[in-house]
Backbone bond lengths (Angstrom), bond angles and torsions (degrees), N, CA, C in turn:
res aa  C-N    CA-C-N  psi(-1)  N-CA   C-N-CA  omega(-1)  CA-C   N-CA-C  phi
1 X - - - 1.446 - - 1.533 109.11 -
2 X 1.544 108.10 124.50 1.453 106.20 -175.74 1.868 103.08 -89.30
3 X 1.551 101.30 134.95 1.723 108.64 -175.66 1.852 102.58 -97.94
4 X 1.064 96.87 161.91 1.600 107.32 163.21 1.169 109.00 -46.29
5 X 1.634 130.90 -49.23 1.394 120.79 -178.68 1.629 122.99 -57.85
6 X 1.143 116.05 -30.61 1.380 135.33 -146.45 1.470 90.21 -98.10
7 X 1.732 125.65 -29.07 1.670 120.97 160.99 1.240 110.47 -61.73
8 X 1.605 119.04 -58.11 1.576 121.84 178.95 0.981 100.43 -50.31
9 X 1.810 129.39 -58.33 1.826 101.30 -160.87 1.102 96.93 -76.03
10 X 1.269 168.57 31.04 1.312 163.76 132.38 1.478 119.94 -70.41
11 X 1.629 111.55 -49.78 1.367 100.25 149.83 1.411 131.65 -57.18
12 X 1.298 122.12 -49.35 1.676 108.81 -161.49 1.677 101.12 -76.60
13 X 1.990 112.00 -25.11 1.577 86.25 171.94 1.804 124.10 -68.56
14 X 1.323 89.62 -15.66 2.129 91.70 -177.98 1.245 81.60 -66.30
15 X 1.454 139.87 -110.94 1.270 145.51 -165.78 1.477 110.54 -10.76
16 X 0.937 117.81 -34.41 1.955 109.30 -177.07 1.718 98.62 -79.99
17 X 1.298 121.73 -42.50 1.532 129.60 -175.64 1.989 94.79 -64.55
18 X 1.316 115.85 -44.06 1.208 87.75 177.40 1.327 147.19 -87.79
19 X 1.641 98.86 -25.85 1.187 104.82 144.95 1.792 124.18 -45.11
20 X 1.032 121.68 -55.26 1.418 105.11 173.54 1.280 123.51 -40.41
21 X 1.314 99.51 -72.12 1.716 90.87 168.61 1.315 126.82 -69.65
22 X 1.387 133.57 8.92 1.147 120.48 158.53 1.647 124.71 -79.77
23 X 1.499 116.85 -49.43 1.510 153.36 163.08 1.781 102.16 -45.27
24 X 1.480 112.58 110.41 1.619 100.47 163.94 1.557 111.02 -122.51
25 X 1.193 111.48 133.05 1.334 131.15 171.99 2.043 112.04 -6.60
26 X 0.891 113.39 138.07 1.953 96.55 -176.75 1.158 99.65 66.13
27 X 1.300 168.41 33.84 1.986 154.20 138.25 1.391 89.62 -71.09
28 X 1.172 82.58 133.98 1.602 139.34 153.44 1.695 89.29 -38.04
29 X 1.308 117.52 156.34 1.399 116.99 169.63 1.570 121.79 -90.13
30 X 1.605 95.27 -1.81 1.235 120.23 177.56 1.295 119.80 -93.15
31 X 1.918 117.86 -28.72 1.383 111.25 -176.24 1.401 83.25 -114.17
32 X 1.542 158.80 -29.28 1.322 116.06 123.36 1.752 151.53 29.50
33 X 1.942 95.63 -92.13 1.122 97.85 157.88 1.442 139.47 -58.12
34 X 1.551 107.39 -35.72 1.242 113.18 161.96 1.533 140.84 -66.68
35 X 1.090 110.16 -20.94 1.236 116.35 146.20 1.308 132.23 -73.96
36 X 0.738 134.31 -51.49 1.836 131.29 149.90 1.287 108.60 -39.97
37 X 0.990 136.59 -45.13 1.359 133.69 165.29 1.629 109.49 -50.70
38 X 1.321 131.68 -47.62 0.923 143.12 -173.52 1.959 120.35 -65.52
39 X 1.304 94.51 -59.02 1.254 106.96 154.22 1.539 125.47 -48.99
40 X 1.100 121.96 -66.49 1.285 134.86 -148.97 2.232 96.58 -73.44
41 X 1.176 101.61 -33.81 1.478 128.32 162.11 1.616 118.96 -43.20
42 X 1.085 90.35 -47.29 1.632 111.01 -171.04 1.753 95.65 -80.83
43 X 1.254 123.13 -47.67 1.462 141.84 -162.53 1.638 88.82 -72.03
44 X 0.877 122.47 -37.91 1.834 121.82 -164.05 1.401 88.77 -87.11
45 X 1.256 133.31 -75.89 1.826 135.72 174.05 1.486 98.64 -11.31
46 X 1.263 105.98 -59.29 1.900 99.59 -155.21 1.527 107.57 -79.74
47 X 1.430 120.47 -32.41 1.283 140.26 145.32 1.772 122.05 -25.23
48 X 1.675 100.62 -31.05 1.628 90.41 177.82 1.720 85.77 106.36
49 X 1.098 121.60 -46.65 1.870 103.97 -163.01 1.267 119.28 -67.56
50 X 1.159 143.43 -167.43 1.579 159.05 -154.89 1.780 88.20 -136.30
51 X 0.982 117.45 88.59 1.289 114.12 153.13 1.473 146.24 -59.32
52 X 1.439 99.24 -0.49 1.345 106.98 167.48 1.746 104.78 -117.66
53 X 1.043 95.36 20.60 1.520 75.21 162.36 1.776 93.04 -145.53
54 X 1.385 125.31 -4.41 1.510 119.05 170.78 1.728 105.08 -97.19
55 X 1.549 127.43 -17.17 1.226 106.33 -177.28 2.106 113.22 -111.60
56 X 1.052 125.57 -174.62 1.022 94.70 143.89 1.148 96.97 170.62
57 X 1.970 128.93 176.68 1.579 110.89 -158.70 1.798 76.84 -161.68
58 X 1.790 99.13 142.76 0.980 115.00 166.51 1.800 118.15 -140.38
59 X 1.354 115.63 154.22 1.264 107.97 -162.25 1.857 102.15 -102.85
60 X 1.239 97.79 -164.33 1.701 95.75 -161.43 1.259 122.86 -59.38
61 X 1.596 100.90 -31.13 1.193 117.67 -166.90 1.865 118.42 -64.59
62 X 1.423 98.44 -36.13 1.800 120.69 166.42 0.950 128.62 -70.17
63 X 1.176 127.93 135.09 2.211 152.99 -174.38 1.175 71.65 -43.88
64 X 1.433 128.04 117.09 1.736 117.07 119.44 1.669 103.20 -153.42
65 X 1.593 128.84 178.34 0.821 134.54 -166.19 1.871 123.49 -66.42
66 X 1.497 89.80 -17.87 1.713 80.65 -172.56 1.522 98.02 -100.82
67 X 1.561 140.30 33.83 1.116 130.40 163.11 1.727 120.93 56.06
68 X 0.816 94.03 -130.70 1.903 97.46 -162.78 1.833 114.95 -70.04
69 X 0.943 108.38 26.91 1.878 120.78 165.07 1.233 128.64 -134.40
70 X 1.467 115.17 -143.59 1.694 102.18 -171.93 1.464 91.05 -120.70
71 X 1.117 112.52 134.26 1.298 109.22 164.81 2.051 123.03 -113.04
72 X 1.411 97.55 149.86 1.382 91.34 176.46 1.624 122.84 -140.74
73 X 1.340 110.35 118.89 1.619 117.99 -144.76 1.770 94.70 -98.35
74 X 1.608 112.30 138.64 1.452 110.93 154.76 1.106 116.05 -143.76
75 X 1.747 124.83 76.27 1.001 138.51 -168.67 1.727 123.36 -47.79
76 X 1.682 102.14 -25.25 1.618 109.87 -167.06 1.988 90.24 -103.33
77 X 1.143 102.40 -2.31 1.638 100.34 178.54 1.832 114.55 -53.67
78 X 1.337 109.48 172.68 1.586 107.18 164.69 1.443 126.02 -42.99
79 X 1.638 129.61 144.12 1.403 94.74 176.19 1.441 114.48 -82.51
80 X 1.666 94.61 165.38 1.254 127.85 -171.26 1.637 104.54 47.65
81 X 1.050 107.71 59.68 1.987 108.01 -166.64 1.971 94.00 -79.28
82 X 1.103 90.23 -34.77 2.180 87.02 -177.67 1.268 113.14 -51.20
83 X 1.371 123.42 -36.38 1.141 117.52 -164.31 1.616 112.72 -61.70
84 X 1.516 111.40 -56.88 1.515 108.42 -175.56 1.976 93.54 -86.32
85 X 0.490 119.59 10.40 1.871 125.24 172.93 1.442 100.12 -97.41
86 X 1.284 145.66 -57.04 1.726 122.90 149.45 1.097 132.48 -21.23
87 X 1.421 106.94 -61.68 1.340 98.33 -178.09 1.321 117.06 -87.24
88 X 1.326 133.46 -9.29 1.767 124.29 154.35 1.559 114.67 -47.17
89 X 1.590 104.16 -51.81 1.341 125.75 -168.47 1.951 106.78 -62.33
90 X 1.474 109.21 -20.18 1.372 93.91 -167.51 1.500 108.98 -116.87
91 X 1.474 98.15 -4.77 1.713 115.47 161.77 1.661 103.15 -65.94
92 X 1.261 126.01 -60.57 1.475 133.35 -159.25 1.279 100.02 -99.44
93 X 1.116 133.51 23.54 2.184 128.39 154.18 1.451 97.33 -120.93
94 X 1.446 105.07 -45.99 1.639 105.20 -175.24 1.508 100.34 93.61
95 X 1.691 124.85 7.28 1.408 128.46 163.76 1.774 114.22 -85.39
96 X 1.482 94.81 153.17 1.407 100.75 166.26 1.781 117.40 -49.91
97 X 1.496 132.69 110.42 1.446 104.34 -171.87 1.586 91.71 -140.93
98 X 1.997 127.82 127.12 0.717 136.50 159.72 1.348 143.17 -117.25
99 X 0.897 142.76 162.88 1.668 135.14 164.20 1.014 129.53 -70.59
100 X 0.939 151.41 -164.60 1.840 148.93 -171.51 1.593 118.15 -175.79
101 X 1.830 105.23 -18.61 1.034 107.14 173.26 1.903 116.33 -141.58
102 X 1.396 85.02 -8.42 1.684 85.51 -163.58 1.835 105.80 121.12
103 X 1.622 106.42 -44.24 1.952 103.37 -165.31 1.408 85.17 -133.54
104 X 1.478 121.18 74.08 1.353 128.62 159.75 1.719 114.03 178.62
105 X 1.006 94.41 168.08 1.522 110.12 -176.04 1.103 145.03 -106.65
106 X 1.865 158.74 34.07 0.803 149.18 -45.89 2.113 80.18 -156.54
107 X 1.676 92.49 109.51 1.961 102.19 -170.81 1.731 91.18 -106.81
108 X 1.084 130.57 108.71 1.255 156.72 -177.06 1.807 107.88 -95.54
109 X 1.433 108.82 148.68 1.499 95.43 -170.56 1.200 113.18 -105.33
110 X 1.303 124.16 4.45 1.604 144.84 164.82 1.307 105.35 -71.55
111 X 1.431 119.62 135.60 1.941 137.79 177.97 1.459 81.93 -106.41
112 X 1.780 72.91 142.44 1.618 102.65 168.31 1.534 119.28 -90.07
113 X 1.309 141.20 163.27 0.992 125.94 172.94 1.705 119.97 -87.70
114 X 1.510 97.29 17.60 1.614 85.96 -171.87 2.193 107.52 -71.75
């Protein structure tokens, strides 16, 4: 018998697999973001959602909440999907990358030392 849990952990492991392969080691926080954007896009499509109107990504220069980086929002995503989606995302760029809410992505232009 498949449980509610067993959908979530099924979602956040697809989403961690694609982010990996979307995210390559050295991106820009910009081609980074765009790839997660890209991915996570694709994940909502097959999902049934409208990805242009459930996902969406803006760079430093644009009003949004995480200030001076790129951010990338998926409000209809798993909950709290950012949290373990940071840290996939900042293992495989090697950028600073956080959440801000739980359903977003926060691409920072500082490298981590991992």
């Amino acid at each position: 018998m498949t449980t509610e849990h067993d959908i979530q952990r099924y979602r956040y492991e697809r989403l961690d697999r694609a982010l990996r392969a979307a995210i390559k080691r050295g991106s820009t926080p910009a081609n980074a973001a765009k790839a997660a954007h890209r991915a996570i896009c694709e994940i909502a499509a097959e999902e049934g959602q409208t990805p242009s109107i459930e996902v969406w990504i803006k760079g430093p220069k644009e009003d949004h909440a995480g200030g001076n980086c790129w951010m990338v929002c998926w409000e209809a995503g798993p909950w709290q999907w950012g949290v373990n989606a940071s840290f996939t995302a900042m293992q495989a760029s090697g950028l600073l990358v956080e959440t801000y809410y739980g359903f977003d992505l926060l691409f920072w232009n500082e490298r981590t030392r991992a």
